[in-house]
PDB file with one MODEL, atoms N, CA, C and O in Angstrom:
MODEL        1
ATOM      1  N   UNK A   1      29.691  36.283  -5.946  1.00  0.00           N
ATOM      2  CA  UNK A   1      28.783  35.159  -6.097  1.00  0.00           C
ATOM      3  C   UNK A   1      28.446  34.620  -4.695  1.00  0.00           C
ATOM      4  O   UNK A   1      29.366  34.401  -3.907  1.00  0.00           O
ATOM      5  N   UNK A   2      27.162  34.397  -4.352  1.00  0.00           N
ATOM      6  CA  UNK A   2      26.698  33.776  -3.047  1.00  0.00           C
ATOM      7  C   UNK A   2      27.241  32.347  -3.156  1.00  0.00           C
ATOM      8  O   UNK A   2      27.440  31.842  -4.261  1.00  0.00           O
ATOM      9  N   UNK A   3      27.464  31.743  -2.090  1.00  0.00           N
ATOM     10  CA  UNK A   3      27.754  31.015  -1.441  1.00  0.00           C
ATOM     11  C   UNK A   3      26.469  30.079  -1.725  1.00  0.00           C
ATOM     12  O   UNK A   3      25.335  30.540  -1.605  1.00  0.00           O
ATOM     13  N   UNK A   4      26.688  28.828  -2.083  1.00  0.00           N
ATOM     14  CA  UNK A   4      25.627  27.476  -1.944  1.00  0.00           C
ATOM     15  C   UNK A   4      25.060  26.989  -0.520  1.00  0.00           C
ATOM     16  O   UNK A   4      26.031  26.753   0.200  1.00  0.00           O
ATOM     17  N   UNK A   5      23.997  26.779   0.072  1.00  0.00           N
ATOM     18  CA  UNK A   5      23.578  26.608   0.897  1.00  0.00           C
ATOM     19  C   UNK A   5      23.208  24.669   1.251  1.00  0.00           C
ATOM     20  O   UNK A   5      22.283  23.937   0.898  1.00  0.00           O
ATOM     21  N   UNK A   6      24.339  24.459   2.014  1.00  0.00           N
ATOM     22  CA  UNK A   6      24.076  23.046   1.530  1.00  0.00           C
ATOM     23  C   UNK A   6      23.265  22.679   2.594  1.00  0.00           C
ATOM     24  O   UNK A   6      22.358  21.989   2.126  1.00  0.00           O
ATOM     25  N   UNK A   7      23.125  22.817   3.972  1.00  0.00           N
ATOM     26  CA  UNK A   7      22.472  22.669   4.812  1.00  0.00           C
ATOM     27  C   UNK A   7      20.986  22.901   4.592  1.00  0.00           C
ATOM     28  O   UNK A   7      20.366  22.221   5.410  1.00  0.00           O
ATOM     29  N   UNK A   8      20.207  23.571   3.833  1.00  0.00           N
ATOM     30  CA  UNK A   8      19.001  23.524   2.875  1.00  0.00           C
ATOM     31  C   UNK A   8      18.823  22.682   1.909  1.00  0.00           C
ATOM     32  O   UNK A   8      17.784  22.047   1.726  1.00  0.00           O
ATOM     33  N   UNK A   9      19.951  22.619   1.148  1.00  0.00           N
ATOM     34  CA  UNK A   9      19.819  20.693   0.254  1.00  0.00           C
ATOM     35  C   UNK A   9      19.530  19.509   1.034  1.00  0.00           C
ATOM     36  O   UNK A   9      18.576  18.736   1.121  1.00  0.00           O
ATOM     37  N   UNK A  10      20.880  19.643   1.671  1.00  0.00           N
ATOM     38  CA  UNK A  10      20.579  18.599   2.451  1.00  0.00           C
ATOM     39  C   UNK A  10      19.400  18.325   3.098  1.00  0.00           C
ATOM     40  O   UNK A  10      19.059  17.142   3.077  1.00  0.00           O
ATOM     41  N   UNK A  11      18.531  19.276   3.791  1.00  0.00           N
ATOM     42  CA  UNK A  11      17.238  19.421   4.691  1.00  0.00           C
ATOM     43  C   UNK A  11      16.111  18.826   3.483  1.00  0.00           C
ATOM     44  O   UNK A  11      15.195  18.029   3.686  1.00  0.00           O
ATOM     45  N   UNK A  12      16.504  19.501   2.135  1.00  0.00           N
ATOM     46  CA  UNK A  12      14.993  19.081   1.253  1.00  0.00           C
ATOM     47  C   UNK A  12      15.455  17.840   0.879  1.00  0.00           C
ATOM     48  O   UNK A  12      14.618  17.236   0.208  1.00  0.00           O
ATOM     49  N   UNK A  13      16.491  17.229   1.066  1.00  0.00           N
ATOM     50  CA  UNK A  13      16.778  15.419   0.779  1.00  0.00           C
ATOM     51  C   UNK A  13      16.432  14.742   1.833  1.00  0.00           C
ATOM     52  O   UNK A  13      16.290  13.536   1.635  1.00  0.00           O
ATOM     53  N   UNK A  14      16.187  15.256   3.260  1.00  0.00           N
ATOM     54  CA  UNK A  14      15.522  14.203   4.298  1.00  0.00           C
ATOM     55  C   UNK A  14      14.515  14.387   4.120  1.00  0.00           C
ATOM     56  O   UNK A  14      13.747  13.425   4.116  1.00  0.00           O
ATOM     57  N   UNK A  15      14.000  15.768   3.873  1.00  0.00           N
ATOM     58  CA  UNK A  15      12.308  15.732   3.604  1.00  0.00           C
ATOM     59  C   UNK A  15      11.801  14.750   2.738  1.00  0.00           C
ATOM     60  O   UNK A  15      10.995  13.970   3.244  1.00  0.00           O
ATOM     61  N   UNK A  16      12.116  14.585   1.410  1.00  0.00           N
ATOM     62  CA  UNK A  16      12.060  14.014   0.479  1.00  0.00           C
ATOM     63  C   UNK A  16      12.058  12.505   0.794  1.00  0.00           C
ATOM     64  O   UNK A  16      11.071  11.780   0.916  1.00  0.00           O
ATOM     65  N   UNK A  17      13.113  12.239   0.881  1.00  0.00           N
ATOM     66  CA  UNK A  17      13.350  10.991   1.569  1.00  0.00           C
ATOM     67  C   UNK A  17      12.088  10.444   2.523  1.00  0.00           C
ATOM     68  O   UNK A  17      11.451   9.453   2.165  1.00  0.00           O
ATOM     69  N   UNK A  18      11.818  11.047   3.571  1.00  0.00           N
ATOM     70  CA  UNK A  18      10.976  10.975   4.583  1.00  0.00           C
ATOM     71  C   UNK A  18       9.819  10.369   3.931  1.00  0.00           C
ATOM     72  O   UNK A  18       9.392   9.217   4.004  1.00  0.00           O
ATOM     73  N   UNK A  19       9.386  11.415   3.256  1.00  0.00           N
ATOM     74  CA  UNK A  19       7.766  11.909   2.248  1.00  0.00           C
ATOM     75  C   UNK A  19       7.611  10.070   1.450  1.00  0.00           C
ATOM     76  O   UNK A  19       6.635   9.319   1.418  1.00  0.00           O
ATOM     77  N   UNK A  20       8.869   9.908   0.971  1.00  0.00           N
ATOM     78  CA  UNK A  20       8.627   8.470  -0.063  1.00  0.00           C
ATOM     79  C   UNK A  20       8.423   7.553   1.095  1.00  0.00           C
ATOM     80  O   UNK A  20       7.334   6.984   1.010  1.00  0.00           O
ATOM     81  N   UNK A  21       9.201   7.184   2.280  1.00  0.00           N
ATOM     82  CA  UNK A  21       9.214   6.426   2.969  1.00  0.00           C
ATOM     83  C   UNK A  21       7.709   6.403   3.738  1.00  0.00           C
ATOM     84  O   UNK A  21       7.025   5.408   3.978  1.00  0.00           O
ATOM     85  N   UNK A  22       7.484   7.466   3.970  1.00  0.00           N
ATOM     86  CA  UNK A  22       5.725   7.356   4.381  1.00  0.00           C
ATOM     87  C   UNK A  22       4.870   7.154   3.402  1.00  0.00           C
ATOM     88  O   UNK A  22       3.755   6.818   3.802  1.00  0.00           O
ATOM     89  N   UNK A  23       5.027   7.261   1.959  1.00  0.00           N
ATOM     90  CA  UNK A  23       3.795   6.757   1.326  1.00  0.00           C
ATOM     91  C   UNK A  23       4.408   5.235   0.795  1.00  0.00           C
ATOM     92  O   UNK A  23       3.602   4.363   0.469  1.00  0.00           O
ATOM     93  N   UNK A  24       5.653   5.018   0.741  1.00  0.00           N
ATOM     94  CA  UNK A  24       5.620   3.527   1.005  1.00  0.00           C
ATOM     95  C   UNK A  24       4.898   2.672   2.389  1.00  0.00           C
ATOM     96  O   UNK A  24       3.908   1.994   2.113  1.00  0.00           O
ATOM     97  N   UNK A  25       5.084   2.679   2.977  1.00  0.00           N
ATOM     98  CA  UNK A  25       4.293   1.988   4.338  1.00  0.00           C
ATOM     99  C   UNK A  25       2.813   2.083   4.148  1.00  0.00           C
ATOM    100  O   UNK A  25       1.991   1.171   4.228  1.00  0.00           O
ATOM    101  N   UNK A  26       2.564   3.705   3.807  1.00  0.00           N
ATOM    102  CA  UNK A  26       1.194   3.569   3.261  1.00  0.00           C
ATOM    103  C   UNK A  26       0.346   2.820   2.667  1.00  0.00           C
ATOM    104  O   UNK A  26      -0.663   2.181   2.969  1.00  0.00           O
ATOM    105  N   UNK A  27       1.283   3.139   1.289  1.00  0.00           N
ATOM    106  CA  UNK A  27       0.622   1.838  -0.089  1.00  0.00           C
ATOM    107  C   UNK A  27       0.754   0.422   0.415  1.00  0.00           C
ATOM    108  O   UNK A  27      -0.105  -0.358   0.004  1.00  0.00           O
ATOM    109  N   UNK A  28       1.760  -0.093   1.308  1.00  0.00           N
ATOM    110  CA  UNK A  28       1.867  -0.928   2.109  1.00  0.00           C
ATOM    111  C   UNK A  28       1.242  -1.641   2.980  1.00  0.00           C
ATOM    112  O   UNK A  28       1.221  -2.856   3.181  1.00  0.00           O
ATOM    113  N   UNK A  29       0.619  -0.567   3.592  1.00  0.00           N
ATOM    114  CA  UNK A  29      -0.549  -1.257   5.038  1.00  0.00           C
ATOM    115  C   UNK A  29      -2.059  -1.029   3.577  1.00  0.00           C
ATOM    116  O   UNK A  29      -3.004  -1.786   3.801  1.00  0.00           O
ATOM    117  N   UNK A  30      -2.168  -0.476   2.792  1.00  0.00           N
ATOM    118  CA  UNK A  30      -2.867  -0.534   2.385  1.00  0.00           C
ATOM    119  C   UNK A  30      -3.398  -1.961   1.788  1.00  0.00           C
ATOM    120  O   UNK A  30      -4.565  -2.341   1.876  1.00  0.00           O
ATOM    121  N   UNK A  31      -2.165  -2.801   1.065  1.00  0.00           N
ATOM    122  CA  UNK A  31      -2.227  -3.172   0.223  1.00  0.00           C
ATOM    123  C   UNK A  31      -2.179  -4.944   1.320  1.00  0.00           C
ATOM    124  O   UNK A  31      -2.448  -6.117   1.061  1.00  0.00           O
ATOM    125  N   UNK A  32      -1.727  -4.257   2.437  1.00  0.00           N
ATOM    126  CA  UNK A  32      -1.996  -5.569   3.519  1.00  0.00           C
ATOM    127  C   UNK A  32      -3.191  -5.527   3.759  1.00  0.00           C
ATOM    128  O   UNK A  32      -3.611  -6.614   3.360  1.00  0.00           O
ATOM    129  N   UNK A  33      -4.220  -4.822   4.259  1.00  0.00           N
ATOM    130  CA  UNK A  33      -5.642  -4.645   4.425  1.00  0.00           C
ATOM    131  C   UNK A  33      -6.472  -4.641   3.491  1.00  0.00           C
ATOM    132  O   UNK A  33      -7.644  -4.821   3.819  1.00  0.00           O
ATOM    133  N   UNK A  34      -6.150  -4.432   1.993  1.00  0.00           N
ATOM    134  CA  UNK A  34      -6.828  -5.579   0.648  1.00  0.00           C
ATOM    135  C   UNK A  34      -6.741  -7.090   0.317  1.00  0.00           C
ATOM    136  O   UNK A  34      -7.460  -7.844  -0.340  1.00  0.00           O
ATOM    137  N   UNK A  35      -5.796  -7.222   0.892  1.00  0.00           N
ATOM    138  CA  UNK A  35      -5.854  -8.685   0.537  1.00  0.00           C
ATOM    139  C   UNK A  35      -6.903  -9.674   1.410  1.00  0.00           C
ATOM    140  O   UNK A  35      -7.486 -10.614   0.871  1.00  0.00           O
ATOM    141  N   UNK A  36      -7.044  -9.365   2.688  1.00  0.00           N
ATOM    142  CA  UNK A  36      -8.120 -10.331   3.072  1.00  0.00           C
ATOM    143  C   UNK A  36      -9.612 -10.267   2.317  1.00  0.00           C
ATOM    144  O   UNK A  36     -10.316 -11.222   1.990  1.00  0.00           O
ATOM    145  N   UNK A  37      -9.821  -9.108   2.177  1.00  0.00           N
ATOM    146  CA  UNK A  37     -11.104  -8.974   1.322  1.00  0.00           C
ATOM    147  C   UNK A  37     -11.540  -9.793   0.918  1.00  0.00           C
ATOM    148  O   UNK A  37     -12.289 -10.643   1.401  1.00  0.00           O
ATOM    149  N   UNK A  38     -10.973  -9.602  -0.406  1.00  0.00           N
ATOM    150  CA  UNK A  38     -11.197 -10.230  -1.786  1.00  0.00           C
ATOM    151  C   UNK A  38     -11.184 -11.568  -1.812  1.00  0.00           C
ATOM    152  O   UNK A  38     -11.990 -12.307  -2.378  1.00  0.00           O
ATOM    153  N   UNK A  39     -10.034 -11.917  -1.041  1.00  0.00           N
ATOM    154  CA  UNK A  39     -10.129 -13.536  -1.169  1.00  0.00           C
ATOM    155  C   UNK A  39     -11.603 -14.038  -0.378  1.00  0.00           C
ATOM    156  O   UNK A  39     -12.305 -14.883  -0.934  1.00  0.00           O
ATOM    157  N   UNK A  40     -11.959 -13.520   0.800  1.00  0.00           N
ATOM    158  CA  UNK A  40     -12.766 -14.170   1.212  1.00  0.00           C
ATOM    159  C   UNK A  40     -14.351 -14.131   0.423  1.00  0.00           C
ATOM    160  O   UNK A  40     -15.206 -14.967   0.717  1.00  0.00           O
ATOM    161  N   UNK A  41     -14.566 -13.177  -0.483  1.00  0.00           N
ATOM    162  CA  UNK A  41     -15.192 -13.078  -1.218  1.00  0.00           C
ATOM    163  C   UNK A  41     -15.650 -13.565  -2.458  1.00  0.00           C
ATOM    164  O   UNK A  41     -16.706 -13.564  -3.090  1.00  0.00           O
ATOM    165  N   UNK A  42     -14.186 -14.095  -2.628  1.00  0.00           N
ATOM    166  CA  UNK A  42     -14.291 -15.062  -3.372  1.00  0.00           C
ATOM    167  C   UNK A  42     -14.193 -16.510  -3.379  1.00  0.00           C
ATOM    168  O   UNK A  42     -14.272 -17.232  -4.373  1.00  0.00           O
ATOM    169  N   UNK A  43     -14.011 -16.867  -2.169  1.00  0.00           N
ATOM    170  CA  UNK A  43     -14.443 -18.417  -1.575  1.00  0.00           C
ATOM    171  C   UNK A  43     -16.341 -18.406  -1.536  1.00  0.00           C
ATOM    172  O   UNK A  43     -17.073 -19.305  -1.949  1.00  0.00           O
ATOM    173  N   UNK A  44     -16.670 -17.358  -1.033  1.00  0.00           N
ATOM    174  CA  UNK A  44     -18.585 -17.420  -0.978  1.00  0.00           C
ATOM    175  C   UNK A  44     -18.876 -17.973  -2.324  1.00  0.00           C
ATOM    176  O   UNK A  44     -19.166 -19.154  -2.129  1.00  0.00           O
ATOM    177  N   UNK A  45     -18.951 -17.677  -3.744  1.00  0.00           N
ATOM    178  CA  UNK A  45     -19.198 -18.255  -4.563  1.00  0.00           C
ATOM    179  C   UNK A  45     -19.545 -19.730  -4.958  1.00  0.00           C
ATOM    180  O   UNK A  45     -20.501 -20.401  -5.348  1.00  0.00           O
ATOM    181  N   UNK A  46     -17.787 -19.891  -4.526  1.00  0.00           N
ATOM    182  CA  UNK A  46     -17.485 -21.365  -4.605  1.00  0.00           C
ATOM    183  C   UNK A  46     -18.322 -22.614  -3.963  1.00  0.00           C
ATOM    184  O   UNK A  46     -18.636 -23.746  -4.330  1.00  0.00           O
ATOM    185  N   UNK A  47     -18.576 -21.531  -2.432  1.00  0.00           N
ATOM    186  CA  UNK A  47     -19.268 -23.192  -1.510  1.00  0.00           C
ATOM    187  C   UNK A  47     -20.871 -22.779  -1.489  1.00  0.00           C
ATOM    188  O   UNK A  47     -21.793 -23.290  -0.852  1.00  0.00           O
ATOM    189  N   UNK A  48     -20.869 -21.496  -2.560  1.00  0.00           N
ATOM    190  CA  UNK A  48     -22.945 -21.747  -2.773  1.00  0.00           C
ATOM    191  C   UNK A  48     -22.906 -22.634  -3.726  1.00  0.00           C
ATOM    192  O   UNK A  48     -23.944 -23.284  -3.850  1.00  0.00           O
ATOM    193  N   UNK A  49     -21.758 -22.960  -4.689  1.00  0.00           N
ATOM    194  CA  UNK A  49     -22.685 -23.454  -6.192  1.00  0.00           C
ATOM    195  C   UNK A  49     -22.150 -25.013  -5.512  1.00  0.00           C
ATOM    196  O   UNK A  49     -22.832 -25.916  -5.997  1.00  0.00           O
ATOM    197  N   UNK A  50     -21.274 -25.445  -4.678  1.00  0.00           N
ATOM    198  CA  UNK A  50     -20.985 -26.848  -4.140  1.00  0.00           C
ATOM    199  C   UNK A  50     -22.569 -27.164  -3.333  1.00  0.00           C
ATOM    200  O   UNK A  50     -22.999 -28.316  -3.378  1.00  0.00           O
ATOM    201  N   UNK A  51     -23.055 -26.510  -2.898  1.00  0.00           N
ATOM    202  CA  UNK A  51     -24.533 -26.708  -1.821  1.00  0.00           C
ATOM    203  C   UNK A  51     -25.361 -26.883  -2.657  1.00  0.00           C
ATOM    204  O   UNK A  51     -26.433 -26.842  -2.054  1.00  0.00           O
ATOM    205  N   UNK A  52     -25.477 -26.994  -3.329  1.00  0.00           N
ATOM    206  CA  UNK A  52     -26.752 -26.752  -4.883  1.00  0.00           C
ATOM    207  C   UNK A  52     -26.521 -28.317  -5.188  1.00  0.00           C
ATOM    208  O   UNK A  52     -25.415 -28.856  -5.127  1.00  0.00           O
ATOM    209  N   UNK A  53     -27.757 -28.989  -5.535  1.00  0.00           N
ATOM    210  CA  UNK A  53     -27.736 -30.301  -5.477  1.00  0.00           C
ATOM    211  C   UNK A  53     -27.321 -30.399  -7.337  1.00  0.00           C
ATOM    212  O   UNK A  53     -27.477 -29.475  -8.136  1.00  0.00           O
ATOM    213  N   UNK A  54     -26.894 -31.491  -7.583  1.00  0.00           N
ATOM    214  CA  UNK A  54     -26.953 -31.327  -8.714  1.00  0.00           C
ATOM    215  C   UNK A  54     -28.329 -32.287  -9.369  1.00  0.00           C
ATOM    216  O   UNK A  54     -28.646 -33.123  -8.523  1.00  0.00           O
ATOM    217  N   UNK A  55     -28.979 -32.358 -10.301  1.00  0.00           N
ATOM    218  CA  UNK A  55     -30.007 -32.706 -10.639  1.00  0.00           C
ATOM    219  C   UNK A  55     -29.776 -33.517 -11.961  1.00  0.00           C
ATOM    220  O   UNK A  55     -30.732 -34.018 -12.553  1.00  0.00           O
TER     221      UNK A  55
ENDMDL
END
């Protein structure tokens, strides 16, 4: 019976590891660079219908 190769496990568990840790930061900086958006987009609304006289 061959022998288990743990030094190849081990190698595809840092890979692995690695791989999640970069698409965390990812989804991360992503999800930091959505948030200004939207909000400011949604203040414009607000201070057209305040400028509008009311009648």
């Amino acid at each position: 019976m061959a022998t288990p190769n743990y030094g190849y496990e081990k190698r595809q568990k840092e890979l692995a590891k690695k791989k999640k840790k970069e698409e965390k930061l990812k989804e991360k900086a992503q999800r930091k660079a959505g948030e200004g958006g939207p909000e400011g987009q949604d203040d414009a609304p607000e201070q057209a219908s305040q400028d509008t006289p009311a009648t």
